[in-house]
Structure formats: C-alpha cells, structure tokens
PANU-605517 format. One line per 4 residues: for each residue z, y, x of N, C-alpha, C. Coordinates in nm, 4 decimals, padded with zeros to 6 digits, m for minus. Layout:
Z Y X Z Y X Z Y X ~ ...
***
This chain:
m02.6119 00.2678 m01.9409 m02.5146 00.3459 m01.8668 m02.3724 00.3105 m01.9072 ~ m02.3669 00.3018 m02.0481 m02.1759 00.2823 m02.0662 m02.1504 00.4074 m02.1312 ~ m02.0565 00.3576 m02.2284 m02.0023 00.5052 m02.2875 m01.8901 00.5386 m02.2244 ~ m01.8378 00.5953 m02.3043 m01.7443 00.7230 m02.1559 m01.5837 00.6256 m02.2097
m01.4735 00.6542 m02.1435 m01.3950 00.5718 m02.1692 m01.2889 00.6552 m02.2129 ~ m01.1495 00.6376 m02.2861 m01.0805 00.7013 m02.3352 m00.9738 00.7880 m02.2989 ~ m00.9902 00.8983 m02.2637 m00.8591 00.9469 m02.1620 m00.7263 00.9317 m02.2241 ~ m00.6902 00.9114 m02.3569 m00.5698 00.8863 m02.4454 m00.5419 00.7317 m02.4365
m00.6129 00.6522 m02.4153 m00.6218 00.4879 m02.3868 m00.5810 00.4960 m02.2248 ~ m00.6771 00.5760 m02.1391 m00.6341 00.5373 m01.9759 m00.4842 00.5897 m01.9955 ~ m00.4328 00.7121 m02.0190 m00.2859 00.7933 m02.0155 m00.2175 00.7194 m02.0526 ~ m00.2453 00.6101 m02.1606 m00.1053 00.5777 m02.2185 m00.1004 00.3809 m02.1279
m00.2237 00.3679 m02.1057 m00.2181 00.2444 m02.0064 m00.1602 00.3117 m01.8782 ~ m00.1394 00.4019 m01.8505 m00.1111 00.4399 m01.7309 00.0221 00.4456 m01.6754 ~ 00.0801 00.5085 m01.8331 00.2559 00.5251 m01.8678 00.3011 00.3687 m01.8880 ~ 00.2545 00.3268 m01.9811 00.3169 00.1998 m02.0327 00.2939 00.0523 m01.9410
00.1695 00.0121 m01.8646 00.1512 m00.0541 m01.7504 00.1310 00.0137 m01.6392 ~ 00.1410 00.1027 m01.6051 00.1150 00.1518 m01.4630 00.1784 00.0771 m01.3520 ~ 00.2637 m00.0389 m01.3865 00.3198 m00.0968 m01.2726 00.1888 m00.1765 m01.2139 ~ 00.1230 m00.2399 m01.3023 00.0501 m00.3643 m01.2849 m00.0930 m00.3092 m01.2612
m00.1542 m00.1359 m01.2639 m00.2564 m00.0883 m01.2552 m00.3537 m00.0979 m01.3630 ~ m00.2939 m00.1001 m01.4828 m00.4208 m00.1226 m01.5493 m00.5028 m00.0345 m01.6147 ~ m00.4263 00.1205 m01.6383 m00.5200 00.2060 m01.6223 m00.6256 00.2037 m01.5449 ~ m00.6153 00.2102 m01.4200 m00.7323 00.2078 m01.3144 m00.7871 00.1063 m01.2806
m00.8062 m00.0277 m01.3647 m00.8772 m00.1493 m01.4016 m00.9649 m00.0868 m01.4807 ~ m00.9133 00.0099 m01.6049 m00.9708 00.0602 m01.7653 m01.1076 00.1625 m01.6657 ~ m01.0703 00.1989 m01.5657 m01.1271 00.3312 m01.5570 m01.2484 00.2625 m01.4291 ~ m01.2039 00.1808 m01.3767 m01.2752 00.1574 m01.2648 m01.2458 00.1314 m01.1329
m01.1741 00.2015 m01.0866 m01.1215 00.2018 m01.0114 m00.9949 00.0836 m00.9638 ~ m01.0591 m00.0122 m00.9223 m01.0519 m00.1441 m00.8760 m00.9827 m00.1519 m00.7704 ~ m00.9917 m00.0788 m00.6726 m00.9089 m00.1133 m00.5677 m00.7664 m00.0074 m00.5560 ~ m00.7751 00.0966 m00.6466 m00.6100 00.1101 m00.6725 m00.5506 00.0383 m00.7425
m00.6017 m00.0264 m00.8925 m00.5498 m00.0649 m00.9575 m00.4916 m00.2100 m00.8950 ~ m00.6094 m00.2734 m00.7889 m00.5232 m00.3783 m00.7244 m00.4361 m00.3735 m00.6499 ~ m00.4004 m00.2719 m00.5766 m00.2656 m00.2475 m00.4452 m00.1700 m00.2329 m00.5498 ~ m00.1766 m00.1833 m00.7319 m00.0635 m00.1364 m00.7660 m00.0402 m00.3116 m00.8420
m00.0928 m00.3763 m00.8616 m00.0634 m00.4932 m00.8760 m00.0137 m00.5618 m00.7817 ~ m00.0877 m00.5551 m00.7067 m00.0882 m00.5951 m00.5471 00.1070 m00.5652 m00.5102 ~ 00.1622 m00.5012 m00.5000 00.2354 m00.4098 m00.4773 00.3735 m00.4964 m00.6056 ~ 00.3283 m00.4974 m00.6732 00.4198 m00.5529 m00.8067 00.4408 m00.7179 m00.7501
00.3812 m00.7678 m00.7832 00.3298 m00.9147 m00.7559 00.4055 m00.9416 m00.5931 ~ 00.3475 m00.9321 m00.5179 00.4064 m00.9405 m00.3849 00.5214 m00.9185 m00.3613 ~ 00.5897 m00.8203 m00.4026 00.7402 m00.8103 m00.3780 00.8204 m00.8746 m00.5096 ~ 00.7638 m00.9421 m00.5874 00.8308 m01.0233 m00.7002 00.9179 m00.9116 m00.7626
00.8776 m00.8202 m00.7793 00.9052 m00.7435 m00.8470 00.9446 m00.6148 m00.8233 ~ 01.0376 m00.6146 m00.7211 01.1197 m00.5276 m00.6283 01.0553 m00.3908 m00.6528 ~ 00.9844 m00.3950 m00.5918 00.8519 m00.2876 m00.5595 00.7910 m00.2192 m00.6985 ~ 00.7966 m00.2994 m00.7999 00.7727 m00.2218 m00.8988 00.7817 m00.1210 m00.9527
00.8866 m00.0816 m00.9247 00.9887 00.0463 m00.9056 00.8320 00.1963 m00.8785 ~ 00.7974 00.1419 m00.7782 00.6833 00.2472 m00.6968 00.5385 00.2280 m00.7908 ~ 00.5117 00.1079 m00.8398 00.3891 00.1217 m00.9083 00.4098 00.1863 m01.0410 ~ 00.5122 00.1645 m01.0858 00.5510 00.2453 m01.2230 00.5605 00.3851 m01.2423
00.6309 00.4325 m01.1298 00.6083 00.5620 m01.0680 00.4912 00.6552 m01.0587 ~ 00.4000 00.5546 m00.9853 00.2605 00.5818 m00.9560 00.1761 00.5619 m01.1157 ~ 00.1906 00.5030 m01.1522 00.0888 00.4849 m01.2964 00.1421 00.5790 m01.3922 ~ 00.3051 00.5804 m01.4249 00.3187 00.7375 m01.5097 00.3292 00.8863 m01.4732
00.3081 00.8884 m01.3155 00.2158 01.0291 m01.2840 00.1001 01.0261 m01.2861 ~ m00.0003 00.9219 m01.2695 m00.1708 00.9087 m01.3298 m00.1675 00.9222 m01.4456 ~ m00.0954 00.8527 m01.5289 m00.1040 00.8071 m01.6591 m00.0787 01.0247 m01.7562 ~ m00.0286 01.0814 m01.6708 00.0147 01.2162 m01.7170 m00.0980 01.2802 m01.6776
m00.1155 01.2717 m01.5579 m00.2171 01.3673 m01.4831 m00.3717 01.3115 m01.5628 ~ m00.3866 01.2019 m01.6226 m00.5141 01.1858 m01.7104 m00.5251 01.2804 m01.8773 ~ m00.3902 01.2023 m01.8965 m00.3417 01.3507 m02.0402 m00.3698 01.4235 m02.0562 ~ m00.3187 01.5294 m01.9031 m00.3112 01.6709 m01.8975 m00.4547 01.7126 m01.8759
m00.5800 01.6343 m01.8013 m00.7119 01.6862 m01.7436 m00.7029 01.6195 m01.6200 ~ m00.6053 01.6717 m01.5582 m00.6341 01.6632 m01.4327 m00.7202 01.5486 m01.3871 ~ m00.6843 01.4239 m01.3957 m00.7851 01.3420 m01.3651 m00.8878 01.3405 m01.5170 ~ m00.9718 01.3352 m01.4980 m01.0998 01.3543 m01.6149 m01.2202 01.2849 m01.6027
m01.2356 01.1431 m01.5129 m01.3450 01.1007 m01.4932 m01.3212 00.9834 m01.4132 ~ m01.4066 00.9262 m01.4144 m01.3842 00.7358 m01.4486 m01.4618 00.7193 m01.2792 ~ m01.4427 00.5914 m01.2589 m01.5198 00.5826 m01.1180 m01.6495 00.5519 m01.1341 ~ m01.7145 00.5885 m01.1692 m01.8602 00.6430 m01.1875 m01.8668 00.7655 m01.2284
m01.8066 00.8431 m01.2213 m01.8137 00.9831 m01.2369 m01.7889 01.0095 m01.3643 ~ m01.8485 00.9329 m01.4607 m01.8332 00.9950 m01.6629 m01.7237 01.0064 m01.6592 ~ m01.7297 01.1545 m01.7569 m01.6356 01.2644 m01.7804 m01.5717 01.1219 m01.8967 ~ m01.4338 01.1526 m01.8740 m01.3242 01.0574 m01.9925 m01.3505 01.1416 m02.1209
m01.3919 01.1055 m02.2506 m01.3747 01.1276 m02.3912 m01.2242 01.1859 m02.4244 ~ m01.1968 01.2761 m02.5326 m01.0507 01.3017 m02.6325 m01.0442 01.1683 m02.6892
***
C-alpha cells in the first residue's frame, strides 16, 4: 500500500516550491502539480507569480488540516 506521506514535508514543499508544484508531485496529485509547472515553465516565468500563490495557499491549507490526504485517499501523517 505505501506509507502515509508527510503533511509538514507536503506544507513546507508547498510554501517553498509551490511555483513548480511539487507538493502535489509529493502527494500525488499529478495533474495539478503539472499545470502549476506547466504554468511556470510556459510563460518563462511571468506566470509564476500565480503558481506561487497557488502552492503557498495549499502549502497552508495542508498545515492547517484542511487538506489531509494524498491522492489515494491516505490520511497525511504529523
């Protein structure tokens, strides 16, 4: 099955790369984490602005609970 993955590891990948998606590489979730790359990459940078955005409100909202579970459903570990 996989052990459960780190919600203090996804949060702080989330804050610190969230431009490039790699929280949601960590977690599973593959096809956000690629539009937020996707998104970086394509506009040579420009755009980054919005994935960074987007990854340190995931990157919080994993912290706080709110998001709590990986794309297979397992509950994220302390």
């Amino acid at each position: 099955m996989g052990h459960a993955k780190s919600k203090v590891a996804a949060g702080v990948l989330g804050i610190l790369l969230g431009a490039i998606g790699v929280h949601n590489f960590y977690l599973g979730f593959t096809g956000k984490g690629l539009a937020q790359l996707l998104i970086t990459l394509l506009s040579c940078g420009f755009l980054a602005a919005i994935s960074s955005i987007w990854g340190l409100i995931e990157g919080i909202m994993i912290l706080t609970g709110n998001i709590n579970r990986d794309a297979r459903g397992m509950p994220l570990r302390d």
